[in-house]
C-alpha positions in Angstrom: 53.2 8.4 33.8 49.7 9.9 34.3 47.7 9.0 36.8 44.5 7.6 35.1 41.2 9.4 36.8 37.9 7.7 38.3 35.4 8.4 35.0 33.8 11.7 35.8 30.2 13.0 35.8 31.2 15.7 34.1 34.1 17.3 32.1 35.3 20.3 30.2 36.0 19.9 26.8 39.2 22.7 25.2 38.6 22.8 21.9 41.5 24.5 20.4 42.7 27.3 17.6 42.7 25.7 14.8 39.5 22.8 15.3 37.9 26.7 16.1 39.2 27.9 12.8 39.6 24.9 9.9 38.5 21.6 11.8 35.7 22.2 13.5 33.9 18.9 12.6 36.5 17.3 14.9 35.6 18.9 17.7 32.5 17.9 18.0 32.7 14.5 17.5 35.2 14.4 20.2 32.9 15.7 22.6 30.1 13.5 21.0 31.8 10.6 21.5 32.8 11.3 25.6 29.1 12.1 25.6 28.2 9.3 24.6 30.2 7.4 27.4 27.8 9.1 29.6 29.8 11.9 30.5 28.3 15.5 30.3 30.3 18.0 28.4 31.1 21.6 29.3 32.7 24.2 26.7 33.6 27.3 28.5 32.8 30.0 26.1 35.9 32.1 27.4 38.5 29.9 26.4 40.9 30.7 23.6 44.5 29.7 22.6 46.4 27.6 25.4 49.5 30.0 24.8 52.7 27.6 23.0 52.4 29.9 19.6 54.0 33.3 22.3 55.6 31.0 24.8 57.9 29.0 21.7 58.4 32.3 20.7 59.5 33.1 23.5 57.1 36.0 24.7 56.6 34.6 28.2 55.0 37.3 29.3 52.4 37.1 26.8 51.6 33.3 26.8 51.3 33.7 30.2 48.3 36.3 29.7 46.9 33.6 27.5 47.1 30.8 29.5 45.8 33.1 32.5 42.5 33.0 30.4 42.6 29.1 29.9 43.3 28.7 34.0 40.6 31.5 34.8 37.7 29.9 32.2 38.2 26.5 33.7 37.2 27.1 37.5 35.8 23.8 38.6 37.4 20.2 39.6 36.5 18.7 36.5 39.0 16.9 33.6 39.9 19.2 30.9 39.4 17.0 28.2 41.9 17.9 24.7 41.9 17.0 21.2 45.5 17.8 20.8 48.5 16.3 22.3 50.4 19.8 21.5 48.0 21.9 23.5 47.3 19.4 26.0 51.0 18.9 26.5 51.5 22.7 26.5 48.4 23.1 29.7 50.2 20.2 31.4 53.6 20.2 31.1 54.3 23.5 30.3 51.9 25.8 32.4 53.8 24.9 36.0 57.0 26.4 34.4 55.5 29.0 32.4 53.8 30.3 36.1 56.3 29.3 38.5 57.3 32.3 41.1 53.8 33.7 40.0 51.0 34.4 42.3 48.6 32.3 40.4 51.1 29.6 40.5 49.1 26.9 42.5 45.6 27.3 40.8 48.3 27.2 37.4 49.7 23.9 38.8 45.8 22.5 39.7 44.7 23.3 36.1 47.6 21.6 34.4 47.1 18.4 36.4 43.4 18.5 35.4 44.4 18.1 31.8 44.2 14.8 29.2 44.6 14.0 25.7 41.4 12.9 24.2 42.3 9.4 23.0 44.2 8.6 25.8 41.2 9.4 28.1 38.6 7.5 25.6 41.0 4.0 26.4 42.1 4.8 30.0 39.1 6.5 31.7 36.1 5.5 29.8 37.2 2.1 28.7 35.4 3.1 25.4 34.1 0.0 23.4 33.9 0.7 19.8 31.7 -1.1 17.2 32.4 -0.5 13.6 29.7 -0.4 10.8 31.6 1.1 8.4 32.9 -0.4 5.1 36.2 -2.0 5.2 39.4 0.4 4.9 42.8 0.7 5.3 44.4 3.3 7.6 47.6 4.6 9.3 48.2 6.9 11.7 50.4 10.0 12.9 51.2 10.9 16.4 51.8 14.4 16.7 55.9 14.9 18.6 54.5 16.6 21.6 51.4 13.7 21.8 53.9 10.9 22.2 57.0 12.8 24.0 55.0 15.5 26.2 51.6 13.3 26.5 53.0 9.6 26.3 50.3 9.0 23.8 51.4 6.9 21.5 49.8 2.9 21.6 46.0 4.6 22.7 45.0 5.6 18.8 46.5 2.9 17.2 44.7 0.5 19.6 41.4 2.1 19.2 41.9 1.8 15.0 43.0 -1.7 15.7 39.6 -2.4 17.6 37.4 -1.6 14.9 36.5 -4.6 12.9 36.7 -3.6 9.3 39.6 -0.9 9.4 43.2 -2.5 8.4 45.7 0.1 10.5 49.0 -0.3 9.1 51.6 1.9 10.9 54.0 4.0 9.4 57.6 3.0 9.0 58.6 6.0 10.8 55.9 7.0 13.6 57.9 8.8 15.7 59.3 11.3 13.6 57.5 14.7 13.1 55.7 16.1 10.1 57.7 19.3 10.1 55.1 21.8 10.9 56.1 22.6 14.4 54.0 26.0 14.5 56.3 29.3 13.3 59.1 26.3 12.7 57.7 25.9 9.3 57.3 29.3 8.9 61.0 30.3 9.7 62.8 27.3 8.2 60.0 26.5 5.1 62.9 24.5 3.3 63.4 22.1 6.0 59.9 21.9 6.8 59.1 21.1 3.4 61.4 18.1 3.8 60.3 16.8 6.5 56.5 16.6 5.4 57.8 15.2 1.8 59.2 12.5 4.0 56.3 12.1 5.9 53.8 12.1 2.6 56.1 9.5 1.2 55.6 7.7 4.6 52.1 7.8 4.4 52.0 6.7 0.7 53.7 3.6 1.2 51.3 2.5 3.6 48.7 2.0 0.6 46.4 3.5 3.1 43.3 5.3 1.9 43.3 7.7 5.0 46.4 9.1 7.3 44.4 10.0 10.6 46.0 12.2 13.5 45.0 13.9 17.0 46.8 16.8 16.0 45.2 19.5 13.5 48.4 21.6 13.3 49.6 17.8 11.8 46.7 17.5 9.5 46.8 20.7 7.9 50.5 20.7 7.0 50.0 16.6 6.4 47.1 17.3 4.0 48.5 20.3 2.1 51.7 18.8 1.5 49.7 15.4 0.1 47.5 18.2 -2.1 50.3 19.8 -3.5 52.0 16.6 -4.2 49.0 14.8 -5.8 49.3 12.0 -3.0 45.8 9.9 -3.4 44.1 10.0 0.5 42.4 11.6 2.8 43.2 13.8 6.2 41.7 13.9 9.2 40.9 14.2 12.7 40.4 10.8 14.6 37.9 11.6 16.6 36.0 12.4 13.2 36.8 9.2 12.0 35.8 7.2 15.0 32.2 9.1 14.8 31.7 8.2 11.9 32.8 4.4 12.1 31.0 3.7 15.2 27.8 5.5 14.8 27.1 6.9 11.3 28.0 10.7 11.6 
């Protein structure tokens, strides 16, 4: 279990590959909505990739050179605040392993201990209260496998969705089983990738639900195409996005 921090001053905010590249919307309204907690936000301009696409495949060496720059853009005491539970648990879990025997190996350790997934730190840390003015909807939700086995993140989304007064969250029948992207998994093995997201769009279809929302991108895009190709009715997307827009019209 993670030990749940005093609510800081300040934290740093990681914002990830692929909210950089496709989902940048996200992003920012997960740091708008720590900001408005009362919490400023820092974005270390030098950060990059946290280093699981070499490390899975298995170029230690060069995840290591990655994650060096994550570790090296993050100097000060402050939560690293992540909206993914795949590169969170990556940072966390991962890092202590990936630099153990290393000279670097303690300030590695310190980083990785600094780290939380975004939803998990709006319920446990800031004790966010959310007020919808949105118009009623009906939602479910995926958790991302390395969100709810690496992070323990698993009840925090679903109980922020359930807090909001005119969402419906109906879970799917299945929400521990992954989507099938899995990074280069569903590039090496598309066939069984494209089964498991066919099971997952089905999953999500039977949920009448106008929305499936995640904290995972790498989810969303494989999630959304999959529904595209498919002609599944709904929409994709981040939900930190979805939160913004809920609770305060952006």
């Amino acid at each position: 279990m993670i030990p749940i921090p005093e609510k800081p001053d300040t934290f740093y905010f990681f914002g990830t590959c692929l909210i950089d590249l496709f989902y940048p919307e996200a992003g920012l309204a997960g740091m708008e909505l720590l900001r408005r907690q009362g919490i400023r936000v820092v974005f270390p301009s030098g950060q990059s990739c946290c280093g699981q696409p070499a490390r899975n495949c298995g170029f230690a060496e060069e995840a290591r050179a990655v994650a060096r720059q994550q570790v090296q853009s993050f100097p000060k005491p402050w939560p690293i605040v992540v909206p993914s539970g795949s590169c969170a648990g990556m940072m966390r879990e991962h890092y202590p392993e990936l630099f153990a025997g290393e000279a670097d190996e303690a300030e590695a350790r310190a980083f990785a201990g600094r780290v939380y997934e975004l939803t998990w730190f709006l319920v446990h840390v800031c004790k966010i209260a959310l007020s919808d003015r949105g118009e009623p909807v009906r939602v479910t939700f995926h958790g991302s496998c390395h969100s709810q086995r690496e992070m323990g993140v698993r009840e925090e989304p679903r109980a922020l969705l359930r807090d909001l007064a005119n969402v419906t969250f109906v879970d799917l029948q299945r929400p521990a089983e992954c989507c099938g992207f899995g990074g280069t998994f569903s590039v090496r093995l598309p066939a069984v990738s494209g089964a498991m997201v066919a099971d997952k769009v089905a999953d999500i279809a039977a949920t009448g639900a106008a929305e499936v929302l995640s904290g995972d991108c790498g989810c969303l895009l494989n999630i959304s195409g999959a529904m595209a190709k498919s002609g599944t009715p709904g929409r994709a997307r981040h939900i930190a996005e979805f939160l913004m827009e809920r609770c305060y019209g952006k």
